[in-house]
Backbone as CSV, one residue per row, in Angstrom:
resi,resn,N_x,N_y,N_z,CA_x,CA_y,CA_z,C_x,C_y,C_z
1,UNK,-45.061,-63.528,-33.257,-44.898,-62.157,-33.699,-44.572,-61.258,-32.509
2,UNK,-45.120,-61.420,-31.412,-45.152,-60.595,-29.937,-43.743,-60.435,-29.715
3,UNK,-42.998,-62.062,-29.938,-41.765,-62.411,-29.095,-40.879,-61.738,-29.894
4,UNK,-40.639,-61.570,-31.139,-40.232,-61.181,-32.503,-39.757,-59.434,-32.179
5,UNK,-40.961,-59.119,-31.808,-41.250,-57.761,-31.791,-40.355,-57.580,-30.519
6,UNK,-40.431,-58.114,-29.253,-39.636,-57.937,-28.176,-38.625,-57.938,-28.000
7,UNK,-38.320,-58.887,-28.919,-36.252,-59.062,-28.918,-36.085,-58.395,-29.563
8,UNK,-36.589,-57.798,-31.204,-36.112,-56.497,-31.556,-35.984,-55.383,-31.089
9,UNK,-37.432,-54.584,-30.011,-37.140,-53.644,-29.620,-35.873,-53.731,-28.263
10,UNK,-36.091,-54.874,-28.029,-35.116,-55.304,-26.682,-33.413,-54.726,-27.493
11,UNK,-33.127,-55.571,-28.459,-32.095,-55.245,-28.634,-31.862,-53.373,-29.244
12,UNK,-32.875,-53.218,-30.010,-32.515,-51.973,-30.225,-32.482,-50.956,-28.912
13,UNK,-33.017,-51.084,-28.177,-33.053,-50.592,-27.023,-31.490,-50.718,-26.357
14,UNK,-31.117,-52.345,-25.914,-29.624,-52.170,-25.722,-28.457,-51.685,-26.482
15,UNK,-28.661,-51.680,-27.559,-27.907,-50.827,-28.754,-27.944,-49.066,-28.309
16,UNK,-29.012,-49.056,-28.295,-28.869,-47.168,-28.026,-28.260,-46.891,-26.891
17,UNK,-28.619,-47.633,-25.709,-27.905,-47.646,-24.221,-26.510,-47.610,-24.163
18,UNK,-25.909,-48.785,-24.760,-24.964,-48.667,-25.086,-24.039,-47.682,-26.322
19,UNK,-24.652,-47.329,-26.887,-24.068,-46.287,-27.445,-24.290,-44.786,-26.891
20,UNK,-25.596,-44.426,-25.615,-25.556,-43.026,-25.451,-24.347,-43.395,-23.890
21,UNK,-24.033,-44.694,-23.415,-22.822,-44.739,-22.256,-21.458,-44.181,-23.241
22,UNK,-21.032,-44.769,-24.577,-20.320,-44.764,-25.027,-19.921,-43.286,-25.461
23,UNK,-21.099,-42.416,-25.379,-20.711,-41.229,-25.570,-20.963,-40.553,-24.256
24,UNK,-21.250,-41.038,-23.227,-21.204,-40.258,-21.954,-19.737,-40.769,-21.540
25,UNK,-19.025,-41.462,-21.639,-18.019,-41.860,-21.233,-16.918,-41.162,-21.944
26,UNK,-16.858,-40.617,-23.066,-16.315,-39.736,-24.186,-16.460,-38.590,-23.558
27,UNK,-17.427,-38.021,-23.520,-17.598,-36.584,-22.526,-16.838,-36.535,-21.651
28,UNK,-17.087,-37.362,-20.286,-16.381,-37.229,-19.689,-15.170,-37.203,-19.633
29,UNK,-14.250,-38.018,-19.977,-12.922,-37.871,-20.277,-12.687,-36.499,-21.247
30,UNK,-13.646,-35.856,-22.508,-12.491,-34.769,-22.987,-12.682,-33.815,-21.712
31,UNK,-14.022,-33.920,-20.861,-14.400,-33.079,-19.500,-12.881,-33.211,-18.793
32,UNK,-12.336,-33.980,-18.441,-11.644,-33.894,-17.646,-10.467,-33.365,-17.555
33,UNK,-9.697,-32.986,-16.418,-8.362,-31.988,-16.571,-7.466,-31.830,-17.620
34,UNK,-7.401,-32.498,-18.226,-6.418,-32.836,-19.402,-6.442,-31.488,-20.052
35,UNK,-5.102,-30.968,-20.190,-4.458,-29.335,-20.822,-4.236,-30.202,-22.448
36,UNK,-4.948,-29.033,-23.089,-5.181,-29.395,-24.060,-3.629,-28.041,-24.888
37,UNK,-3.770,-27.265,-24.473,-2.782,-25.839,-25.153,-1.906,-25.372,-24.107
38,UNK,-1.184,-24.662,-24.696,-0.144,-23.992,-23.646,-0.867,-23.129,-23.009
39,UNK,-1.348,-22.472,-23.349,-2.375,-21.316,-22.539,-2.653,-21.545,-21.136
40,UNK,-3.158,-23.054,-21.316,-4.003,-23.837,-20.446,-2.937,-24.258,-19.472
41,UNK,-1.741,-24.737,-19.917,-0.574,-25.000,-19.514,-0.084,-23.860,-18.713
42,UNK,0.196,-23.183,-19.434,0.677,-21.580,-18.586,-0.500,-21.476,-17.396
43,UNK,-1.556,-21.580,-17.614,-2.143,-21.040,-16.157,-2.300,-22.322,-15.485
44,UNK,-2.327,-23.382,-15.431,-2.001,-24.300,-14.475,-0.814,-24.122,-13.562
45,UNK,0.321,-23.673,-14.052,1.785,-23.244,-13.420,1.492,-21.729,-12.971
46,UNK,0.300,-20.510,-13.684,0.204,-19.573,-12.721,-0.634,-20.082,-11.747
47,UNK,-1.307,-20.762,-11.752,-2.333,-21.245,-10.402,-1.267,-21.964,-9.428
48,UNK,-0.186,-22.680,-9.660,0.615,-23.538,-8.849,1.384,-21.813,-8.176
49,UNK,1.713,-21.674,-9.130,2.931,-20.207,-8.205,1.694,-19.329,-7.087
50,UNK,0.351,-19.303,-7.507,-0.267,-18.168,-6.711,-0.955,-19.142,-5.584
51,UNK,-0.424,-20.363,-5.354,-0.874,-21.570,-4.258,0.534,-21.232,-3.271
52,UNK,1.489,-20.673,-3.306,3.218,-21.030,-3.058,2.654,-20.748,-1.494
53,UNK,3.611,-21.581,-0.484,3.303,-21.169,0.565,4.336,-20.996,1.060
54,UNK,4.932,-20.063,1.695,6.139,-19.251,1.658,6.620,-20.078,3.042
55,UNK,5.652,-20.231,4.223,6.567,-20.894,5.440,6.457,-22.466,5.095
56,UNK,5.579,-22.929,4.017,6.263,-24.761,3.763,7.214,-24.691,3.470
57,UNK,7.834,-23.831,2.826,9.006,-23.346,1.983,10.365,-22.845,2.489
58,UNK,9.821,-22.488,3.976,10.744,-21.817,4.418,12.219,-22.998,4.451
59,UNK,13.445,-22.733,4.074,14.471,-23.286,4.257,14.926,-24.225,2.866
60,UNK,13.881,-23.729,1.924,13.943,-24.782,0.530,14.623,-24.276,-0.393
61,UNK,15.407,-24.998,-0.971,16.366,-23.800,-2.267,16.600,-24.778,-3.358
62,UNK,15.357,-24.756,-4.073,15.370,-26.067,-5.264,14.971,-25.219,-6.894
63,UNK,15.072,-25.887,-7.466,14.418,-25.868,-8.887,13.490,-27.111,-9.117
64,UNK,12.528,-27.278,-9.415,11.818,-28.292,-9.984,11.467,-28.309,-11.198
65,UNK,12.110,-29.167,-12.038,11.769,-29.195,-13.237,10.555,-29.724,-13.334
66,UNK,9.627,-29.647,-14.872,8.547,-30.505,-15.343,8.991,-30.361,-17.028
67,UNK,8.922,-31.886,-17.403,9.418,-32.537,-18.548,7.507,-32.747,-19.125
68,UNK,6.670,-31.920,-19.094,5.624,-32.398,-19.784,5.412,-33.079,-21.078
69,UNK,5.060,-34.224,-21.202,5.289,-34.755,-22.510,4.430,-34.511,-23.805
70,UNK,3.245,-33.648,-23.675,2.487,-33.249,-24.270,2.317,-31.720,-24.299
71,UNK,3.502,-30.956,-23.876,3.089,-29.584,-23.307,4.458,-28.735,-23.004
72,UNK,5.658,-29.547,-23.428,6.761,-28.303,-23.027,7.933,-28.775,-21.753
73,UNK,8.692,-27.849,-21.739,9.082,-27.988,-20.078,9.353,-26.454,-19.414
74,UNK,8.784,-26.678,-18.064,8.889,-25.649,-17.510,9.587,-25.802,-16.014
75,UNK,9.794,-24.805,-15.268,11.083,-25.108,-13.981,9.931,-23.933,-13.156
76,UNK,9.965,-24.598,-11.888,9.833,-23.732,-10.531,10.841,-23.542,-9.698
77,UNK,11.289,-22.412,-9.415,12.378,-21.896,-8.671,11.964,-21.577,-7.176
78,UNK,12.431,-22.496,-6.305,11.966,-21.591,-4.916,13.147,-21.424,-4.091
79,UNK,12.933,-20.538,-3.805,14.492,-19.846,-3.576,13.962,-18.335,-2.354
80,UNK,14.803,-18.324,-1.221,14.639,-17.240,-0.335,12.928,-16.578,0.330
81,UNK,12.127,-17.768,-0.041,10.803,-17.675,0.654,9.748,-17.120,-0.668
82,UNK,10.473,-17.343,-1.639,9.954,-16.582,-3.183,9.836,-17.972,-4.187
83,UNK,8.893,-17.756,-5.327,8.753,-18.936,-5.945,9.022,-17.933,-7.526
84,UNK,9.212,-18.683,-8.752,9.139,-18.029,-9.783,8.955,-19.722,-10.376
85,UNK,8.083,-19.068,-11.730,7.798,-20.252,-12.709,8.216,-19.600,-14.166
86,UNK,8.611,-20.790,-14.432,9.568,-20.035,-16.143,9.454,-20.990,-17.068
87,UNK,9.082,-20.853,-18.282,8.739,-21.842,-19.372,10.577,-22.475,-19.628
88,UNK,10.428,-23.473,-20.235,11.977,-23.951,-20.505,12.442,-24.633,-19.907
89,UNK,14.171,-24.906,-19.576,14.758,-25.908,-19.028,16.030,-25.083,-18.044
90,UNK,15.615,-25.623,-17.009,16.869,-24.722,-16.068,18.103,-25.784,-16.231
91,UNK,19.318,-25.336,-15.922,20.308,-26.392,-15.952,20.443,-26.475,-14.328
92,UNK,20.123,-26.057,-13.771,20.252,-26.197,-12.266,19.221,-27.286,-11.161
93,UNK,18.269,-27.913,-11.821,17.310,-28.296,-11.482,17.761,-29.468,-10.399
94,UNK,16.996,-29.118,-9.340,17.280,-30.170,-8.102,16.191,-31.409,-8.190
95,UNK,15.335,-31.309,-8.914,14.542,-32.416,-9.029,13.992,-32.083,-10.288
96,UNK,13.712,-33.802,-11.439,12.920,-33.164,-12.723,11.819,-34.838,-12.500
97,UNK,10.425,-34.140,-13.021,9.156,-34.347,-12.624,9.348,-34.605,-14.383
98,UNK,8.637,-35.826,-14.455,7.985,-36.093,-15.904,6.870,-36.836,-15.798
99,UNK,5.515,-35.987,-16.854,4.262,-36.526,-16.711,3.697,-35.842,-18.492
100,UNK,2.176,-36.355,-18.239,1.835,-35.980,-19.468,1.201,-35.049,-18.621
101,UNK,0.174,-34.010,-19.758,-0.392,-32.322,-19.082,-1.572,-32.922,-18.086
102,UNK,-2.474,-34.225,-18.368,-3.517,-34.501,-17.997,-2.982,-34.960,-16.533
103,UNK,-2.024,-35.901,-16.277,-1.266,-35.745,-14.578,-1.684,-34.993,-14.101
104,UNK,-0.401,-33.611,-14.592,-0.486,-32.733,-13.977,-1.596,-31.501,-13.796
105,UNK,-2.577,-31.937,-14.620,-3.790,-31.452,-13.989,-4.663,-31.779,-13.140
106,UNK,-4.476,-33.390,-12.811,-5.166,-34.075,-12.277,-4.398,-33.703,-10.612
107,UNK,-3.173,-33.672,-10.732,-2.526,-33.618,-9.192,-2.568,-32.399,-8.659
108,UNK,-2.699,-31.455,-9.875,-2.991,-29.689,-8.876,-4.050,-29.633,-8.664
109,UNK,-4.826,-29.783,-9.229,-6.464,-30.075,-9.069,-6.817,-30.549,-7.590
110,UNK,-6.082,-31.590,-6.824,-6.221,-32.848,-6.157,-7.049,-34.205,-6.582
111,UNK,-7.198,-33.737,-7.816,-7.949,-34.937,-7.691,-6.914,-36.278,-8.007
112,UNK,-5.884,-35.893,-8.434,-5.243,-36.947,-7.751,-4.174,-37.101,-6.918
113,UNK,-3.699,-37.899,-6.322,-2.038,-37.475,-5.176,-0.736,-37.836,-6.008
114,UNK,-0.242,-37.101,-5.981,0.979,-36.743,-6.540,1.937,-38.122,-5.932
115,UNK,1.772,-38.768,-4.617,2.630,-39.994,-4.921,1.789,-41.661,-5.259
116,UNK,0.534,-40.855,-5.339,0.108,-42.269,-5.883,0.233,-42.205,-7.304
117,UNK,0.246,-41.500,-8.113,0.463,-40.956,-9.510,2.460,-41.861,-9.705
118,UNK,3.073,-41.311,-9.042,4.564,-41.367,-8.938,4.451,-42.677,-9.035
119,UNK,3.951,-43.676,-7.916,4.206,-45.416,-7.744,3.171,-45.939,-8.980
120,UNK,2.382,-45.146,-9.649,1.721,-46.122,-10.899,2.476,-45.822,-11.796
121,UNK,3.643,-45.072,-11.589,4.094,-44.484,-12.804,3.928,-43.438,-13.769
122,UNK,2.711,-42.914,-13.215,2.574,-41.950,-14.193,3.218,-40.443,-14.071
123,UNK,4.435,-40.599,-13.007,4.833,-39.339,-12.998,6.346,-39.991,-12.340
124,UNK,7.698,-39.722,-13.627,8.876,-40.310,-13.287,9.750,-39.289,-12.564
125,UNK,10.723,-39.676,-11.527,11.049,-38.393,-11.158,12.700,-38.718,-10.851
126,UNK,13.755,-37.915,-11.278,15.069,-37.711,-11.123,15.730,-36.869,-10.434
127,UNK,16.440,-37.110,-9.435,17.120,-36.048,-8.770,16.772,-36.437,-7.363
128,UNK,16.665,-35.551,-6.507,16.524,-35.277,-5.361,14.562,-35.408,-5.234
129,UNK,14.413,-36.770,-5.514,13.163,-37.149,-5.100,12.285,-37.060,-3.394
130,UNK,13.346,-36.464,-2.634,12.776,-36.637,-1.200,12.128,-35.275,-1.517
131,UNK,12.725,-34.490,-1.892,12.088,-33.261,-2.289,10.659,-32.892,-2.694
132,UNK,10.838,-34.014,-3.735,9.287,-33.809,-4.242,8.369,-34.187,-3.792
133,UNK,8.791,-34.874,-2.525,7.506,-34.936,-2.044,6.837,-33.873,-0.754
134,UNK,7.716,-32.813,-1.140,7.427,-31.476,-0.146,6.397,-30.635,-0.740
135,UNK,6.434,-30.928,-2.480,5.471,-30.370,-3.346,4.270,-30.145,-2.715
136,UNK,3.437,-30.983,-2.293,2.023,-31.032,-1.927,1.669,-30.244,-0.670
137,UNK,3.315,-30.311,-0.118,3.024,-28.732,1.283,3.299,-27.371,0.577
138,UNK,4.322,-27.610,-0.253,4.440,-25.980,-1.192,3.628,-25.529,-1.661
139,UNK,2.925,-26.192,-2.364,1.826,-25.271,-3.146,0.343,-26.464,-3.362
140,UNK,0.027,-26.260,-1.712,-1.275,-26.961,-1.617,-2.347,-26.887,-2.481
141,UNK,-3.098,-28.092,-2.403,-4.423,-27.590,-2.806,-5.307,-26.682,-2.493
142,UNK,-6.179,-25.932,-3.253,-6.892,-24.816,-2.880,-8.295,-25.589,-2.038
């Protein structure tokens, strides 16, 4: 009866464990950067423009697109020591950046690097790729 009693509470015990990880692990991830709305979207790109650092910049005359796949596309213009961010699709774009919103929250954030993201793939990029990797001096992390 003792032993009976032990492996039941034993297992019910690993049952709950495993189900309160299963929901700490759930938390965390909706916790994490992942842009859920445009809103959220829009101020990720105002936080990138109010990061701009005008002398990384100095001599740069690009458009950077972003092809978000969950979120839109939007273009950064840096141009004459000035940055502008604009919802939409520029036709001029010197480099286009494609990711989902959670990437690109994860790489402005820092919490993750923008070319280790690139070589797993999770961020494809066309154009004038030497470029993009000037990103991370343009508009550093805070």
């Amino acid at each position: 009866m003792k032993k009976r009693l032990h492996k039941s509470l034993s297992n019910t015990l690993l049952r709950g464990l495993l189900a309160l990880n299963a929901k700490r692990y759930s938390y965390k991830n909706k916790k994490s950067t992942e842009v859920v709305n445009m809103s959220e979207l829009s101020a990720v790109f105002t936080e990138m423009q109010s990061r701009f650092n005008a002398e990384a910049a100095e001599g740069t005359d690009a458009v950077f697109q972003y092809e978000i796949s969950d979120g839109g596309e939007w273009y950064v213009t840096v141009h004459d020591g000035g940055c502008s961010v604009s919802e939409g699709c520029s036709d001029e774009a010197t480099v286009t950046l494609r990711m989902d919103s959670a990437t690109l929250g994860e790489v402005m954030s820092g919490e993750t690097d923008g070319m280790q993201a690139f070589m797993s793939g999770r961020i494809q990029a066309d154009g004038d790729i030497m470029l993009a990797t000037k990103l991370a001096t343009i508009f550093p992390v805070a």
